[in-house]
C-alpha positions as CSV (number, residue, x, y, z in Angstrom):
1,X,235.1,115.4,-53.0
2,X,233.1,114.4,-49.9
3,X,231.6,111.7,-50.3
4,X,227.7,112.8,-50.3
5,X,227.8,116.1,-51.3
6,X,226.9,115.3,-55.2
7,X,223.5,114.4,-53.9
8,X,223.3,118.4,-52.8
9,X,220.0,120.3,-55.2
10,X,221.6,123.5,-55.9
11,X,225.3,124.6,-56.2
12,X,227.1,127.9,-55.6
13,X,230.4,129.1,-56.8
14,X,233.0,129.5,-54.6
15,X,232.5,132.1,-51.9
16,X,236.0,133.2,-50.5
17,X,239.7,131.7,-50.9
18,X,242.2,130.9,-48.3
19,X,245.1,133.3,-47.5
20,X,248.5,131.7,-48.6
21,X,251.4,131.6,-45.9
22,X,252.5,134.8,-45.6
23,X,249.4,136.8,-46.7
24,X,248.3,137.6,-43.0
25,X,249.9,140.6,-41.4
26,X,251.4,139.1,-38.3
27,X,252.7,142.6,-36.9
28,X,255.3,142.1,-33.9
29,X,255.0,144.7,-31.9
30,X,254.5,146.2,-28.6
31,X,250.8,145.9,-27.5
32,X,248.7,147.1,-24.7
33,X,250.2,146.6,-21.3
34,X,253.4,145.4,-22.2
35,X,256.4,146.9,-21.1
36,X,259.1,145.0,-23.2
37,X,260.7,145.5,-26.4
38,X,258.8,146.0,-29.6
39,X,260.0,145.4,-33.4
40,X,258.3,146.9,-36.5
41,X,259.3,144.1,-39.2
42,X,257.0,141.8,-40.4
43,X,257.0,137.6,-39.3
44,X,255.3,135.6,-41.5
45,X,255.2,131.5,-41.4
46,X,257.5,129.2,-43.0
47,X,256.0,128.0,-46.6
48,X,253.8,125.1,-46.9
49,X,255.5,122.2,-48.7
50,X,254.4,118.9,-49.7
51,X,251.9,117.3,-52.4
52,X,249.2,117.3,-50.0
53,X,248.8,120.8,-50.2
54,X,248.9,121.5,-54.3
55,X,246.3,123.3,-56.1
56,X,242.6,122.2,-54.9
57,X,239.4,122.5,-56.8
58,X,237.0,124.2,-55.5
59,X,234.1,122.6,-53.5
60,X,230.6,123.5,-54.1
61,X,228.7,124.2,-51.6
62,X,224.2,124.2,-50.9
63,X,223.1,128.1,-50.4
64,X,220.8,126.9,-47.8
65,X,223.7,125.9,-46.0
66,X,224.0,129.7,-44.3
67,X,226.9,132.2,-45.3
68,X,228.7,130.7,-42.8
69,X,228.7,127.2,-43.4
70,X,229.7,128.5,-47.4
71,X,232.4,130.2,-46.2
72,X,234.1,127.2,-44.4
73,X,233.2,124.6,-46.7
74,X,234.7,126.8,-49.7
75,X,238.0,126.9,-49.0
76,X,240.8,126.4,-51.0
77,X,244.7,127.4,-51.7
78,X,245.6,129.4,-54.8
79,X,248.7,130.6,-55.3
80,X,247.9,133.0,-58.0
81,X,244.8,134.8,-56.0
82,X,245.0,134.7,-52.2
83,X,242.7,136.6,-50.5
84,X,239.0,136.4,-48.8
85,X,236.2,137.5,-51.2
86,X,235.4,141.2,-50.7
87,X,231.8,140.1,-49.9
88,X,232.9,138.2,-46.7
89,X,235.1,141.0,-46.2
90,X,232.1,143.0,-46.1
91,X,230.5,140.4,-43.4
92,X,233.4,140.0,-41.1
93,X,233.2,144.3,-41.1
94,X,237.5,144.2,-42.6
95,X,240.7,142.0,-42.9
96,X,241.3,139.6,-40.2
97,X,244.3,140.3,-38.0
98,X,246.3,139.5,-34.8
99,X,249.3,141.9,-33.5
100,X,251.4,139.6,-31.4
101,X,253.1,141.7,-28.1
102,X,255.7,140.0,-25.6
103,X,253.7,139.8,-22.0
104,X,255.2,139.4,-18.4
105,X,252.2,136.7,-17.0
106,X,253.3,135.3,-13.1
107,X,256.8,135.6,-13.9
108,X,256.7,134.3,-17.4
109,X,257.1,136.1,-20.9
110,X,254.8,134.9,-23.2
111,X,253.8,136.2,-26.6
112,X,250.4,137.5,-26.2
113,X,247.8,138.0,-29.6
114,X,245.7,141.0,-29.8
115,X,243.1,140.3,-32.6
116,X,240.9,143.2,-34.2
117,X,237.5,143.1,-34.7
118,X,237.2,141.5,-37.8
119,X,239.2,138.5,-36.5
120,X,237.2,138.6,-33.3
121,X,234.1,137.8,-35.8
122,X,235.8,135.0,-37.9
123,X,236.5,132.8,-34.6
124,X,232.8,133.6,-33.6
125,X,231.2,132.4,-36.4
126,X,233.8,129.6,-36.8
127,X,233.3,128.6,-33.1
128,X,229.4,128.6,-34.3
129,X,230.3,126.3,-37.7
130,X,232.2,123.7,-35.2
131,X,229.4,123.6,-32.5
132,X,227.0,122.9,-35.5
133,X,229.1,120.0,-36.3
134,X,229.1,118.8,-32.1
135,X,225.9,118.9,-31.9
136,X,225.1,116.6,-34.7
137,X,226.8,113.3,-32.8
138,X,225.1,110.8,-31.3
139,X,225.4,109.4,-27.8
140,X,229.1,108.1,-28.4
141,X,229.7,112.0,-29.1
142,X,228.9,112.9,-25.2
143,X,232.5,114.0,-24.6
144,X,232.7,116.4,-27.5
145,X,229.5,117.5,-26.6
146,X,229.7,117.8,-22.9
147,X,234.1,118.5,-22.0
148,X,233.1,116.1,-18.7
149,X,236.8,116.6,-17.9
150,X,237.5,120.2,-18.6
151,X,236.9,122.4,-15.9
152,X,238.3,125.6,-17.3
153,X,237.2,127.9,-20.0
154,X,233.6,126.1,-19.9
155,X,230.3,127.1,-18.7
156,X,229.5,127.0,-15.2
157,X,232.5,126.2,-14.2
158,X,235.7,128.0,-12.5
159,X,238.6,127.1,-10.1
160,X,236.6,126.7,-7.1
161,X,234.3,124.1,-8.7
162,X,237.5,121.9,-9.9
163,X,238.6,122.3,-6.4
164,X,235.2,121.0,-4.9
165,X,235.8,117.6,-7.5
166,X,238.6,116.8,-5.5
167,X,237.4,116.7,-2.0
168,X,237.0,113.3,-1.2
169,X,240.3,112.6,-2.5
170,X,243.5,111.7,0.3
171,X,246.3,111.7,-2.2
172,X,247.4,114.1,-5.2
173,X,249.1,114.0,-8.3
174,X,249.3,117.4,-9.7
175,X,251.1,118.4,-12.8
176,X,250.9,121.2,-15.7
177,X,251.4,121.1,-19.5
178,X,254.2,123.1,-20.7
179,X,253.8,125.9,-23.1
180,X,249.9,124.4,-24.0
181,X,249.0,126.2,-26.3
182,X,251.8,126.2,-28.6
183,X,251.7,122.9,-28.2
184,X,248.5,122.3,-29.8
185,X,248.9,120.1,-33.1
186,X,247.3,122.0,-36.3
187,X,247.3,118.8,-38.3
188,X,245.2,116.5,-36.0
189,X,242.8,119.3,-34.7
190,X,242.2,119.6,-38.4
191,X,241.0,116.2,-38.4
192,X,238.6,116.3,-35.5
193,X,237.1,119.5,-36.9
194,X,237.0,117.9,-40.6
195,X,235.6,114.8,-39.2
196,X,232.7,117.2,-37.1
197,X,232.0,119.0,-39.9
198,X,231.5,115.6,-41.9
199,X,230.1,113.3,-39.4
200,X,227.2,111.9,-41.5
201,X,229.4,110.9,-43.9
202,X,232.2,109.5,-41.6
203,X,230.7,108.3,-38.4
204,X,230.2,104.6,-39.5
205,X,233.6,104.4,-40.5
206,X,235.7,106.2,-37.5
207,X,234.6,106.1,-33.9
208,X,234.0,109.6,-32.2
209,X,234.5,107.9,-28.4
210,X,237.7,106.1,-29.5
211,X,238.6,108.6,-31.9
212,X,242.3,109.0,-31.2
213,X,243.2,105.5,-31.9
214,X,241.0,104.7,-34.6
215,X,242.9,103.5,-37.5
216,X,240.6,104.7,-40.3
217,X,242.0,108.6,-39.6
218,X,243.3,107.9,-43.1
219,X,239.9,108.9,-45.0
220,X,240.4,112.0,-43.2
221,X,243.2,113.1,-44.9
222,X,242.5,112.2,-48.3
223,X,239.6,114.4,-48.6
224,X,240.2,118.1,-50.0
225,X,238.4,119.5,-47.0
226,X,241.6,118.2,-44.6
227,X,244.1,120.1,-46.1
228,X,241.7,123.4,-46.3
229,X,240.9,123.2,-42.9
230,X,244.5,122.6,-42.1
231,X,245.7,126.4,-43.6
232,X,242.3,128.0,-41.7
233,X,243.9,127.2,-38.7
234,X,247.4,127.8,-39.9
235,X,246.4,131.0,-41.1
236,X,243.9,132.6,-38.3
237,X,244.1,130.7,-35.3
238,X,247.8,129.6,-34.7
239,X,250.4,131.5,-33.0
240,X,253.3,133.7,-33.9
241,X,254.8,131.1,-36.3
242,X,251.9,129.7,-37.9
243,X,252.2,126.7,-35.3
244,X,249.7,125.6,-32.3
245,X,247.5,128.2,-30.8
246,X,247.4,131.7,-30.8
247,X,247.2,133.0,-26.8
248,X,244.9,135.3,-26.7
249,X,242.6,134.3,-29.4
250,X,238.9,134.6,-29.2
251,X,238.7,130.3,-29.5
252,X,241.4,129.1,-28.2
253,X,240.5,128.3,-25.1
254,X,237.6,126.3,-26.8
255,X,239.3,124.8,-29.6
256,X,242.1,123.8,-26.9
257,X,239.3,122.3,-24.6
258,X,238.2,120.7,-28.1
259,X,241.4,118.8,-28.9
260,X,242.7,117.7,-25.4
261,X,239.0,115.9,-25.0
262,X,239.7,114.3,-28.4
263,X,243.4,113.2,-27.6
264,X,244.0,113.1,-23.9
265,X,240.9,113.7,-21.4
266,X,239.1,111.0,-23.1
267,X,241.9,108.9,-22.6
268,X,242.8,109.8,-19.4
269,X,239.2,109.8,-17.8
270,X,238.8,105.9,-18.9
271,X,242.1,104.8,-17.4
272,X,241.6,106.8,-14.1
273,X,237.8,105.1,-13.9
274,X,239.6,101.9,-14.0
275,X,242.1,103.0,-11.0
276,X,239.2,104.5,-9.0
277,X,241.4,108.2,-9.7
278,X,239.7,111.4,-10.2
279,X,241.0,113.4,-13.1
280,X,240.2,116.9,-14.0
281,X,241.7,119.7,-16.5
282,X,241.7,123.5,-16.2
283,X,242.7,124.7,-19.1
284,X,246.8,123.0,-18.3
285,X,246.7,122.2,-15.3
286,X,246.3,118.6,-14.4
287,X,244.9,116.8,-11.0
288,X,244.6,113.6,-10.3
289,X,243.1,112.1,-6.4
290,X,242.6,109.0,-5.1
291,X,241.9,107.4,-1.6
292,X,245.0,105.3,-2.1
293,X,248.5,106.5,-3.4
294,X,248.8,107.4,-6.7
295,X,252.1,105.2,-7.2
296,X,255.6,105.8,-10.0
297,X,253.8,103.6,-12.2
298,X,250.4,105.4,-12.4
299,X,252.2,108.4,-12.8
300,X,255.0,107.1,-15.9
301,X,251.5,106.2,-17.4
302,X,249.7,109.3,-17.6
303,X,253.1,111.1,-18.5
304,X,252.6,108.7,-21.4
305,X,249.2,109.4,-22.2
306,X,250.2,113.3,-22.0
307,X,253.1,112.9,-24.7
308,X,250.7,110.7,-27.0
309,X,248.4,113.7,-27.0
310,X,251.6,115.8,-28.3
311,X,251.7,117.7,-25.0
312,X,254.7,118.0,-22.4
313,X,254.2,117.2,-18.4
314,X,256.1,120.2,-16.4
315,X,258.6,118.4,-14.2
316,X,258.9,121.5,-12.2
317,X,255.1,122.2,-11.3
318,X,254.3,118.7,-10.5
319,X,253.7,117.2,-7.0
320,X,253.0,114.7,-5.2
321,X,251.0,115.4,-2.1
322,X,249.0,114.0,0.7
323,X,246.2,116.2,2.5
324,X,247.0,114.7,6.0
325,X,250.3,116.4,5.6
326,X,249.0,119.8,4.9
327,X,246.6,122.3,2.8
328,X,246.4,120.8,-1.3
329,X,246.1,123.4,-3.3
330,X,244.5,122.9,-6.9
331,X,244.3,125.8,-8.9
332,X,245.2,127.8,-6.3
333,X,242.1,126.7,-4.3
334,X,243.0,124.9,-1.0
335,X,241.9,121.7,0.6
336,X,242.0,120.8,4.4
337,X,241.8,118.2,6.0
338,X,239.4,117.1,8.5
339,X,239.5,114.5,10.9
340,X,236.5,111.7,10.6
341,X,234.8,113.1,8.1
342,X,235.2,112.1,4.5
343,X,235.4,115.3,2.5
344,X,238.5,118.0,2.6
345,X,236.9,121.5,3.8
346,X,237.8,123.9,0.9
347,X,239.7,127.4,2.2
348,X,240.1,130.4,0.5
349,X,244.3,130.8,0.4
350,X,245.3,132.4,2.8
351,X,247.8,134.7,0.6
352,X,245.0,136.5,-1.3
353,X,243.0,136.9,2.1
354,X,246.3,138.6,3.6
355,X,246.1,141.1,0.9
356,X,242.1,141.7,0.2
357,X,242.4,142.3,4.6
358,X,245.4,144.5,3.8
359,X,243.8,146.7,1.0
360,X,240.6,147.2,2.6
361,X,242.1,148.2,5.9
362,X,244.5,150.7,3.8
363,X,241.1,152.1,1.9
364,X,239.2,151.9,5.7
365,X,242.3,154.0,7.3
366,X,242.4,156.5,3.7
367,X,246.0,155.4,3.6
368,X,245.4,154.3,-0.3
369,X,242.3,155.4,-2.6
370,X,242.4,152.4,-5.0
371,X,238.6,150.8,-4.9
372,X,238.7,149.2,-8.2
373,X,241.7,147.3,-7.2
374,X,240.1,145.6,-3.8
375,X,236.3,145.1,-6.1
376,X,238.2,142.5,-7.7
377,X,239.0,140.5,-4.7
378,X,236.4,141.2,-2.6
379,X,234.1,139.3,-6.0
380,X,236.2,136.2,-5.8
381,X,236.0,135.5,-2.0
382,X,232.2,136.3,-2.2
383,X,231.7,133.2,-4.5
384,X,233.6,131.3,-2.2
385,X,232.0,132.6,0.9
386,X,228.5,132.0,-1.0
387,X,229.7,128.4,-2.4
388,X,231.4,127.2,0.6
389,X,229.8,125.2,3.6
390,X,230.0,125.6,6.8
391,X,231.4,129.2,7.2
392,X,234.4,129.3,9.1
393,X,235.1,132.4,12.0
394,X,237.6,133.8,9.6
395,X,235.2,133.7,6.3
396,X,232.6,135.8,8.7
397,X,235.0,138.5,9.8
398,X,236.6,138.8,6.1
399,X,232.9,138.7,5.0
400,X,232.4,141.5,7.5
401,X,235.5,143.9,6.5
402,X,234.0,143.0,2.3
403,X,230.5,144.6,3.6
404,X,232.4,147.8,5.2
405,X,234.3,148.7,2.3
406,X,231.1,148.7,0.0
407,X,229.0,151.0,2.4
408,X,232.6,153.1,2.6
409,X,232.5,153.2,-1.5
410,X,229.1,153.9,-2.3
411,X,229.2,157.2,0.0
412,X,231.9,158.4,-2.8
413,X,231.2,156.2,-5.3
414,X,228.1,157.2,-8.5
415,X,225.2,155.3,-8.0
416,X,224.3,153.0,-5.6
417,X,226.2,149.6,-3.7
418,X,226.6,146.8,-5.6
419,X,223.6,144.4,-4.5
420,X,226.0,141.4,-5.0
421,X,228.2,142.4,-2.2
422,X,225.7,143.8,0.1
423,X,223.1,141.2,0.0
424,X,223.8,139.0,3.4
425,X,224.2,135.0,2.6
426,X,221.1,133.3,4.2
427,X,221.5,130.5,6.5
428,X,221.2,126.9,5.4
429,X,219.0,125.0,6.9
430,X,220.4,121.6,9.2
């Protein structure tokens, strides 16, 4: 048992009980939008072995706690009863489930997960039982708290933004994580969550800034909790197999933003402070500037801090560039240089201009009658052409053809323009 939780006033009895490996209907199959194979048997995960995952007692949790909090702190692995209570059932509106479909993304099949409802609400409400536990560190917690690194799959932030943390930089390392997701390991995201979810109890003991090389990790995994927390993920966030991270489920992205701060950004972003190198992450892509070179033995070292982590670098997406040489691109967001001044100018590529200038002519000349299609593009160059300073002669007349095609729409279109796209940028002021 925890240590602490005797002092609890009231006890409950147990309020749900893990699935067992096998109990989850991981149905491979064809899914929306795929156009590949399907198969109607069912995959279920290799068996659990190994005396750290035996018969557990039950913990008892405090009522005042929340359902939610009961639900996650009462788990536990019975082989002769495996199932969720029919009253949390009840809550999470049905059994939680994820079809798995095979998905052509950029040229690349991966194995996609569709989850219904009922799933949709058990990652909610355990994103909502993690963030409890973030928001209860102190000041060495600001990383957990705050993802300073991340700049994917976190408020306020998208491609442009990551991008725009890279203009004063002269020379690029970029590089990619191969198969992320899947690459996520189960056991030590167990521990950070487990160690969250028990900080109180643990924080004197374990550091949360240093957290990946602490050598009391140990105390972790000799409390019940580990090993229940452990077959949650196994169980209703992992992929296909019952190993790393389902893609496409609801947390994910988070708890993949949740571990990489934990076993490689936090790492990462000390070492590049001490190298005067700016390091950001979307989601797995890596990008690393500096004013000076980034040299073979800067870049052996962070291919070292990426396999500690339990990640892969992507030989064939990784470059080595220098902006004097031409546009960078980072996350597909360029950078160009500009003589005597000190930041890059950042330019929308010049590929998906081509083609948001191609389909609005088409639409202009009622060659094709797509709207929908060009809305999307003409959203993402409007935060750029709203973002971006100063505006560039090209930026105005694609700004120009965006503001025809909207009074073009709206004469066929239910409703009025949408303000966003009509609504002329003001000037700033010199």
């Amino acid at each position: 048992m925890v240590a602490g939780s005797e002092e609890r006033s009231s006890l409950i009895a147990v309020a749900c009980r893990t699935a067992l490996p096998g109990s989850v209907a991981y149905r491979f199959g064809r899914g929306r939008g795929s156009d590949h194979e399907s198969w109607s048997a069912t995959n279920r995960p290799p068996p659990i072995t190994g005396s750290s995952f035996g018969l557990l007692n039950p913990l008892r949790v405090d009522p005042s706690a929340g359902w939610a909090e009961a639900l996650f702190n009462s788990l536990w692995e019975d082989e002769m009863d495996n199932h969720i209570s029919p009253d949390y059932l009840g809550v999470l509106g049905g059994k939680p489930n994820m079809d798995f479909f095979w998905k052509e993304v950029a040229g690349k099949r991966r194995l996609i997960g569709n989850p219904n409802k009922a799933m949709r609400v058990l990652h909610r409400l355990f994103g909502d039982y993690i963030l409890k536990g973030v928001k209860s560190t102190d000041d060495s917690g600001y990383g957990i708290r705050k993802l300073p690194s991340a700049t994917g799959c976190v408020p306020d932030s998208n491609p442009l933004k990551n991008a725009q943390k890279h203009a004063k930089g002269r020379f690029f390392y970029i590089t990619d994580l191969k198969n992320a997701y899947p690459s996520v390991d189960l056991d030590r995201l167990a521990l950070v969550i487990v160690y969250l979810s028990r900080y109180e109890d643990y924080c004197t003991e374990i550091s949360t800034k240093f957290f990946a090389e602490d050598r009391y990790l140990g105390l972790l995994r000799e409390t019940p909790l580990f090993g229940q927390m452990f077959l949650l993920l196994r169980h209703y966030f992992a992929g296909m197999q019952g190993t790393g991270l389902a893609v496409g489920g609801p947390l994910s992205p988070y708890l993949m933003n949740l571990y990489c701060e934990v076993y490689l950004d936090s790492r990462l972003r000390r070492w590049c402070e001490r190298h005067d190198i700016i390091y950001t992450r979307y989601v797995d892509d890596l990008a690393f500037s500096s004013a000076i070179p980034i040299d073979e033995n800067q870049r052996r070292e962070i291919r070292r801090f990426v396999r500690e982590s339990g990640f892969e670098v992507n030989r064939r997406k990784s470059k080595v560039l220098a902006l004097v040489q031409g546009t960078v691109f980072i996350t597909k967001v360029g950078l160009e240089y500009q003589p005597g001044k000190e930041a890059a100018r950042v330019v929308f590529p010049q590929g998906k201009r081509r083609t948001l200038h191609t389909l609005i002519g088409s639409y202009l000349t009622e060659q094709t009658d797509w709207p929908e299609k060009v809305s999307g593009l003409i959203a993402e160059f409007l935060y750029h052409y709203k973002n971006v300073w100063p505006k560039t002669e090209t930026d105005k007349k694609t700004f120009a053809l965006c503001q025809a095609f909207e009074r073009e729409w709206a004469k066929y279109r239910k409703g009025p323009a949408p303000r966003r796209t009509m609504k002329k940028v003001p000037k700033r002021r010199r």
